[in-house]
C-alpha positions as CSV (number, residue, x, y, z in Angstrom):
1,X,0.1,12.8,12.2
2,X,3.5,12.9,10.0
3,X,3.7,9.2,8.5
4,X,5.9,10.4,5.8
5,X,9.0,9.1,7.5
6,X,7.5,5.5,7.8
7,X,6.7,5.3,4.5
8,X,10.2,6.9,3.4
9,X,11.9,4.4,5.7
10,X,9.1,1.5,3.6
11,X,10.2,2.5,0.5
12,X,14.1,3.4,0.7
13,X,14.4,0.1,2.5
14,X,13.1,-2.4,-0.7
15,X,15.6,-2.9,-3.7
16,X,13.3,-1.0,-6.3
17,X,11.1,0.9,-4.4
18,X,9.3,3.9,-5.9
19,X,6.7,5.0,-3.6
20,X,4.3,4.1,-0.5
21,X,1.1,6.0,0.8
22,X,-1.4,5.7,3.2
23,X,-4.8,5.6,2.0
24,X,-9.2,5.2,2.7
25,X,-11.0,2.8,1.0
26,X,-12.7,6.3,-0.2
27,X,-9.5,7.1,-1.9
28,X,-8.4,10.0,0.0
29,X,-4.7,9.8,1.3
30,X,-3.7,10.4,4.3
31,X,-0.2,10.6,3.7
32,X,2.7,9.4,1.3
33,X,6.2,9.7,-0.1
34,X,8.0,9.1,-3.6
35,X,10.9,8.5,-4.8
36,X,11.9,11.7,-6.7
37,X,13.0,9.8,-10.0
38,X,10.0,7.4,-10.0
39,X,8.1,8.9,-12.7
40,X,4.5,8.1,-11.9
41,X,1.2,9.8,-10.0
42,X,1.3,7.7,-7.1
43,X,-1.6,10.0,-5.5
44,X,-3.8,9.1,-8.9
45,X,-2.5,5.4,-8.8
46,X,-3.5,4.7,-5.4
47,X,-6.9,6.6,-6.0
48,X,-7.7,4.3,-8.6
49,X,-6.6,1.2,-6.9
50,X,-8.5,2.1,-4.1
51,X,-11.7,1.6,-5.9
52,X,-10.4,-1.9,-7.0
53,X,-9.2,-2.9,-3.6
54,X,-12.6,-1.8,-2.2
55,X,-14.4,-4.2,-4.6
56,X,-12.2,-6.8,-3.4
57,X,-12.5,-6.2,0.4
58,X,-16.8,-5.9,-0.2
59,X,-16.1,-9.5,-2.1
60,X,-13.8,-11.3,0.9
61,X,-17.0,-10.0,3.1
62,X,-19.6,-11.6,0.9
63,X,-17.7,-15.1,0.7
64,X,-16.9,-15.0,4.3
65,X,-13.7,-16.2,4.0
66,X,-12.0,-13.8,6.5
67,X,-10.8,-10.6,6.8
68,X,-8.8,-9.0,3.3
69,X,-5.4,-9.0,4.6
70,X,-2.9,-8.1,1.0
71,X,-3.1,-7.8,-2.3
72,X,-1.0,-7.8,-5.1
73,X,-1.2,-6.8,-8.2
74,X,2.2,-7.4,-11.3
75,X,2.1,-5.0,-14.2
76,X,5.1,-4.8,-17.2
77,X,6.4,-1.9,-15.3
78,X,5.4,-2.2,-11.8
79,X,4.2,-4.4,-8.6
80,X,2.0,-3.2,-6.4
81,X,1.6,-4.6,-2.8
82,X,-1.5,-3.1,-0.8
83,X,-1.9,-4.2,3.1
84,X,-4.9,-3.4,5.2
85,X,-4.2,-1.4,8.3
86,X,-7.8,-1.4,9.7
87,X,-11.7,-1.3,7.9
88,X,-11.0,2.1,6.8
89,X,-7.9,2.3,5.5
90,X,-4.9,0.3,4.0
91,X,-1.3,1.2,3.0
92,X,0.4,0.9,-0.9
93,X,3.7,0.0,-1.7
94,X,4.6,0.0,-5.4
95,X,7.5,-1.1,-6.8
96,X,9.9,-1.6,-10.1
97,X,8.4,-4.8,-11.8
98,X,12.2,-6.4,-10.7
99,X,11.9,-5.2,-7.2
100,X,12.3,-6.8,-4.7
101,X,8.8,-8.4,-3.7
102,X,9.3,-10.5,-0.8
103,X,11.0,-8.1,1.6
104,X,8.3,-5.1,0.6
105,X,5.6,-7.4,1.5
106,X,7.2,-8.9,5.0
107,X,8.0,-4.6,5.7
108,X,4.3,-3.8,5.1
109,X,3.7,-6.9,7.4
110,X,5.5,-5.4,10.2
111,X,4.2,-1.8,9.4
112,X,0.8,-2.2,9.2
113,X,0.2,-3.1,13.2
114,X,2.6,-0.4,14.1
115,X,0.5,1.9,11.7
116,X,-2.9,1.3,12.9
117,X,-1.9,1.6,16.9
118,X,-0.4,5.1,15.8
119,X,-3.9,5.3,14.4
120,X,-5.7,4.4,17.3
């Protein structure tokens, strides 16, 4: 299943964009794309998030207070946007810490339907 273009498409579409990818809960990706100049690990930054975001997703289940939907996380050099697809997977957006935040979270909004019924 090529997603590649999706999350080119994600990425190229978002005033600072530097990189998306699709990834389990278990930290294994299932597919992603980078910007070539963006100077980062996304694979190793979206395993290691992974392990954060699972914490987070066990602790929404605990309190009951829905189902995890997006997270966000602002460093000094980046922004990091994470939507859930479905219970086993959820897709990563990161960002220059000036990108544009807004539009990369209403695109992962619209892609993360169209990404789970290609899923299905």
């Amino acid at each position: 299943m090529p997603f590649r273009e999706t999350l080119k498409e994600l990425v190229e579409s978002v005033d600072g964009g530097l990189g998306a990818v699709i990834m389990g809960y278990d930290g294994i990706a299932i597919d992603q794309f980078l910007v070539d100049d963006a100077g980062m690990d996304l694979h190793l930054m979206a395993v290691e998030y992974a392990t954060v975001i699972r914490e987070v997703k066990r602790t929404v289940d605990v309190l009951g207070t829905g189902d995890m939907e997006e997270v966000t996380v602002n460093t000094g050099q980046t922004r990091i946007i994470v939507r859930t697809i479905n219970d086993d997977l959820f897709l990563l957006l990161t960002l220059h810490h000036d990108g544009n935040c807004g539009k990369g979270r209403y695109l992962l909004r619209r892609a993360a339907p169209l990404l789970h019924d290609s899923l299905s």
